[in-house]
N, C-alpha and C positions, 0 to 999 in steps of 0.2 A: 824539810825532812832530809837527812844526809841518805846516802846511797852508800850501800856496803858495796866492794868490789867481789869479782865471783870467785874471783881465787878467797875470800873469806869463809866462803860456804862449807859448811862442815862436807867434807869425803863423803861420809855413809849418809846424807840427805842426799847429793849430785845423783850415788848409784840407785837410792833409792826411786829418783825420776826417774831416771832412765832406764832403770826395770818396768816400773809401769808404764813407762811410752812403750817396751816394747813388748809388754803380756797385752796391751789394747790393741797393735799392731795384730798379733798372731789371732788375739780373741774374733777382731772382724776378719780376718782370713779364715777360720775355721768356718764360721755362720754361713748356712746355706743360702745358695742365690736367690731372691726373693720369684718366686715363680707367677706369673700371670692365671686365675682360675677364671673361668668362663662362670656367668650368673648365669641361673634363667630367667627368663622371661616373667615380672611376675606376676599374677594374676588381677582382675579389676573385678572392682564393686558394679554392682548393676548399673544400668543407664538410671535409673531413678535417683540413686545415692551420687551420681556423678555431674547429674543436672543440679542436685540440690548444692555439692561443694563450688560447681559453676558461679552460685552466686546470681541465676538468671541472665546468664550471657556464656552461652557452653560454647560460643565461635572460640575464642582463644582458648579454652580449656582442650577443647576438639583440637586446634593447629598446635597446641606442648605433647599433647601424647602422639601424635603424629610424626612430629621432631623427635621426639624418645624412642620410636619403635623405629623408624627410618636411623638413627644411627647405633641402635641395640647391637649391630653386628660388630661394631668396632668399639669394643670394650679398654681401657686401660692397658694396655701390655700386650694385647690380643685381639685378633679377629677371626669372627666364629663365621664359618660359611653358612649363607642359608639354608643347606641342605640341614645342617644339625639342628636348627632352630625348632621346638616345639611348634607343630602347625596348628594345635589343639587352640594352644594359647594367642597363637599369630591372627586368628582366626577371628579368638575373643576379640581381643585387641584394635583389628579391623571394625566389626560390627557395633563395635563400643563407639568409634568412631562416629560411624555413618548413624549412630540410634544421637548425636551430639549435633551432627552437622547434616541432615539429610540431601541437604541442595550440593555438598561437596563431593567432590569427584576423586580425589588424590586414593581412599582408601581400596577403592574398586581399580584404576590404576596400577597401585601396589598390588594384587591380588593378581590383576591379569599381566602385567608387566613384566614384573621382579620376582615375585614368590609363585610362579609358575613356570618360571623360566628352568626352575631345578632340575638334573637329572633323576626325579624319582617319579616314577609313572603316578603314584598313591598323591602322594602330594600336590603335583597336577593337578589331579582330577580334584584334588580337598577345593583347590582355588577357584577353580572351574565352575565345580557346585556349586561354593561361597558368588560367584559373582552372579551364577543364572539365579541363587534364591533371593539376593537382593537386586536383581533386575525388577521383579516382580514388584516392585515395591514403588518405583519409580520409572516405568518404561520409557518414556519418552526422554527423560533424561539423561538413562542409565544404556541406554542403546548401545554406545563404541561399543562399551569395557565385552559384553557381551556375543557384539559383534566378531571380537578378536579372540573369545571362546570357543566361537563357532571353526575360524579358521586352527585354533590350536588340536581341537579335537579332530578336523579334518586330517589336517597333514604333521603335526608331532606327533598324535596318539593314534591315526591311523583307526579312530575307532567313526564311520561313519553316523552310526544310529544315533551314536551322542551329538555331533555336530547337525545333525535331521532335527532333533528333539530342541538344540539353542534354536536354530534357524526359526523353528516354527515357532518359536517364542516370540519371536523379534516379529514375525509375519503378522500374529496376534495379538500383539501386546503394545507393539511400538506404532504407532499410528500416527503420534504430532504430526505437525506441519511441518517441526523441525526433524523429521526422520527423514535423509534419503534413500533415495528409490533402491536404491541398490541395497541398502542393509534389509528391506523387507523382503526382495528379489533374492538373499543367500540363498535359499531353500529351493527354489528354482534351480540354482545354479546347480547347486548339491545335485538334485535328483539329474539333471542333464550330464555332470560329470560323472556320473553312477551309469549314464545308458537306460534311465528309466525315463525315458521321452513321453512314455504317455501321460505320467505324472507331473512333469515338468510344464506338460501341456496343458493339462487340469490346470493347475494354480497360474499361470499366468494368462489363461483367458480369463480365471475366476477374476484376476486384479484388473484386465481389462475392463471389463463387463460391470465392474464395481464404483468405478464411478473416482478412484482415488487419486488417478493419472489425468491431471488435467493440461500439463505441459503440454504441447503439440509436435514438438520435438521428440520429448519422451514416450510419448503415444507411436509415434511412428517404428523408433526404437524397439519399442518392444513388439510390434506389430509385426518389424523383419525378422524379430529373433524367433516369435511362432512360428513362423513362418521355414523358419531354417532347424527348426525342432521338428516340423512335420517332415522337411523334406528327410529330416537326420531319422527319423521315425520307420520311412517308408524303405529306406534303403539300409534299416538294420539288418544283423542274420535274423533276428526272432520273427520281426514282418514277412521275411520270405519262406519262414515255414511254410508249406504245403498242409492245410487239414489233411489227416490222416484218413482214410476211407475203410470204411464198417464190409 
């Protein structure tokens, strides 16, 4: 096939390229910048409907939704702070999890770790909830995530009654072999850092007296610290009230 030379090309074809190089030119420069929009989060079928697309094996269907919600935050072009994240959904999503995989730990984790961490007091406390109402469900397993509930309510929310109410949970509920002393003891600690020494005093002769402390070491342990709650006791200002006389 010969090849024409360019100087053959007809004038008005040449201009007519290079008008349209340069209206396609101007055309992508008009075109708005393609903008990043944030999804939400979107909602899930029941655990029943979720077990049945598992195919009888919901471990890995449980660790994909996992991976999806753990990097939902960093979407294409964009990253959405957890603060803005629907907690309604976050919620779902978690407990869709843990109804998939109940022996897993990662979703209660996320709950007390990451999506508690926010600064929104409401949200918090969603997570908070979310973790003491599936403690329930598995205490002895489910003990830390709960554990570190107690402490968030203590000292981020500043709200005592709530971190009294996890504590007693764990005191009640967490019992294994595998529970340390000390996760059953917060409650203790709670009312002793409160100044309610006689309470403090209640429940840890009750745990003495109960038969659960069989360490000898940890016997002793907590035998000094009654012991330093009564002295702490007697030399409150409430103990040296004076009855009032009639």
């Amino acid at each position: 096939m010969r090849s024409r030379r360019f100087s053959a090309v007809p004038r008005g074809v040449v201009w007519a390229l290079a008008a349209a190089f340069l209206l396609q030119i101007a055309f992508a420069a008009l075109q708005p910048r393609p903008s990043a929009v944030a999804q939400d989060l979107p909602a899930l079928p029941s655990g029943d409907v979720l077990r049945a697309l598992s195919l009888a094996d919901p471990i890995p269907l449980a660790q994909a939704l996992t991976l999806y919600l753990q990097a939902f935050d960093n979407q294409p072009g964009i990253s959405i702070p957890f603060l803005q994240l629907d907690y309604d959904r976050v919620e779902q999503w978690l407990a869709r999890i843990l109804e998939l995989d109940p022996v897993g730990q990662y979703p209660l984790m996320m709950a007390a770790q990451v999506y508690a961490q926010v600064p929104d007091e409401r949200k918090q406390r969603q997570m908070l909830e979310f973790v003491y109402a599936q403690f329930a469900a598995d205490p002895d397993r489910r003990w830390r995530w709960l554990a570190h509930a107690v402490i968030m309510a203590r000292h981020r929310l500043h709200d005592t009654s709530l971190a009294l109410r996890y504590a007693q949970a764990l005191r009640t509920g967490a019992r294994g072999s595998g529970v340390p002393g000390w996760a059953q003891q917060m409650e203790i600690f709670l009312y002793e850092d409160m100044g309610e020494y006689a309470a403090a005093k209640v429940l840890l002769g009750g745990l003495l007296a109960s038969g659960q402390v069989t360490d000898p070491h940890e016997m002793r342990f907590l035998l000094e610290r009654l012991q330093r709650l009564e002295a702490a006791e007697k030399s409150s200002p409430a103990s040296k009230k004076q009855p009032r006389a009639d």
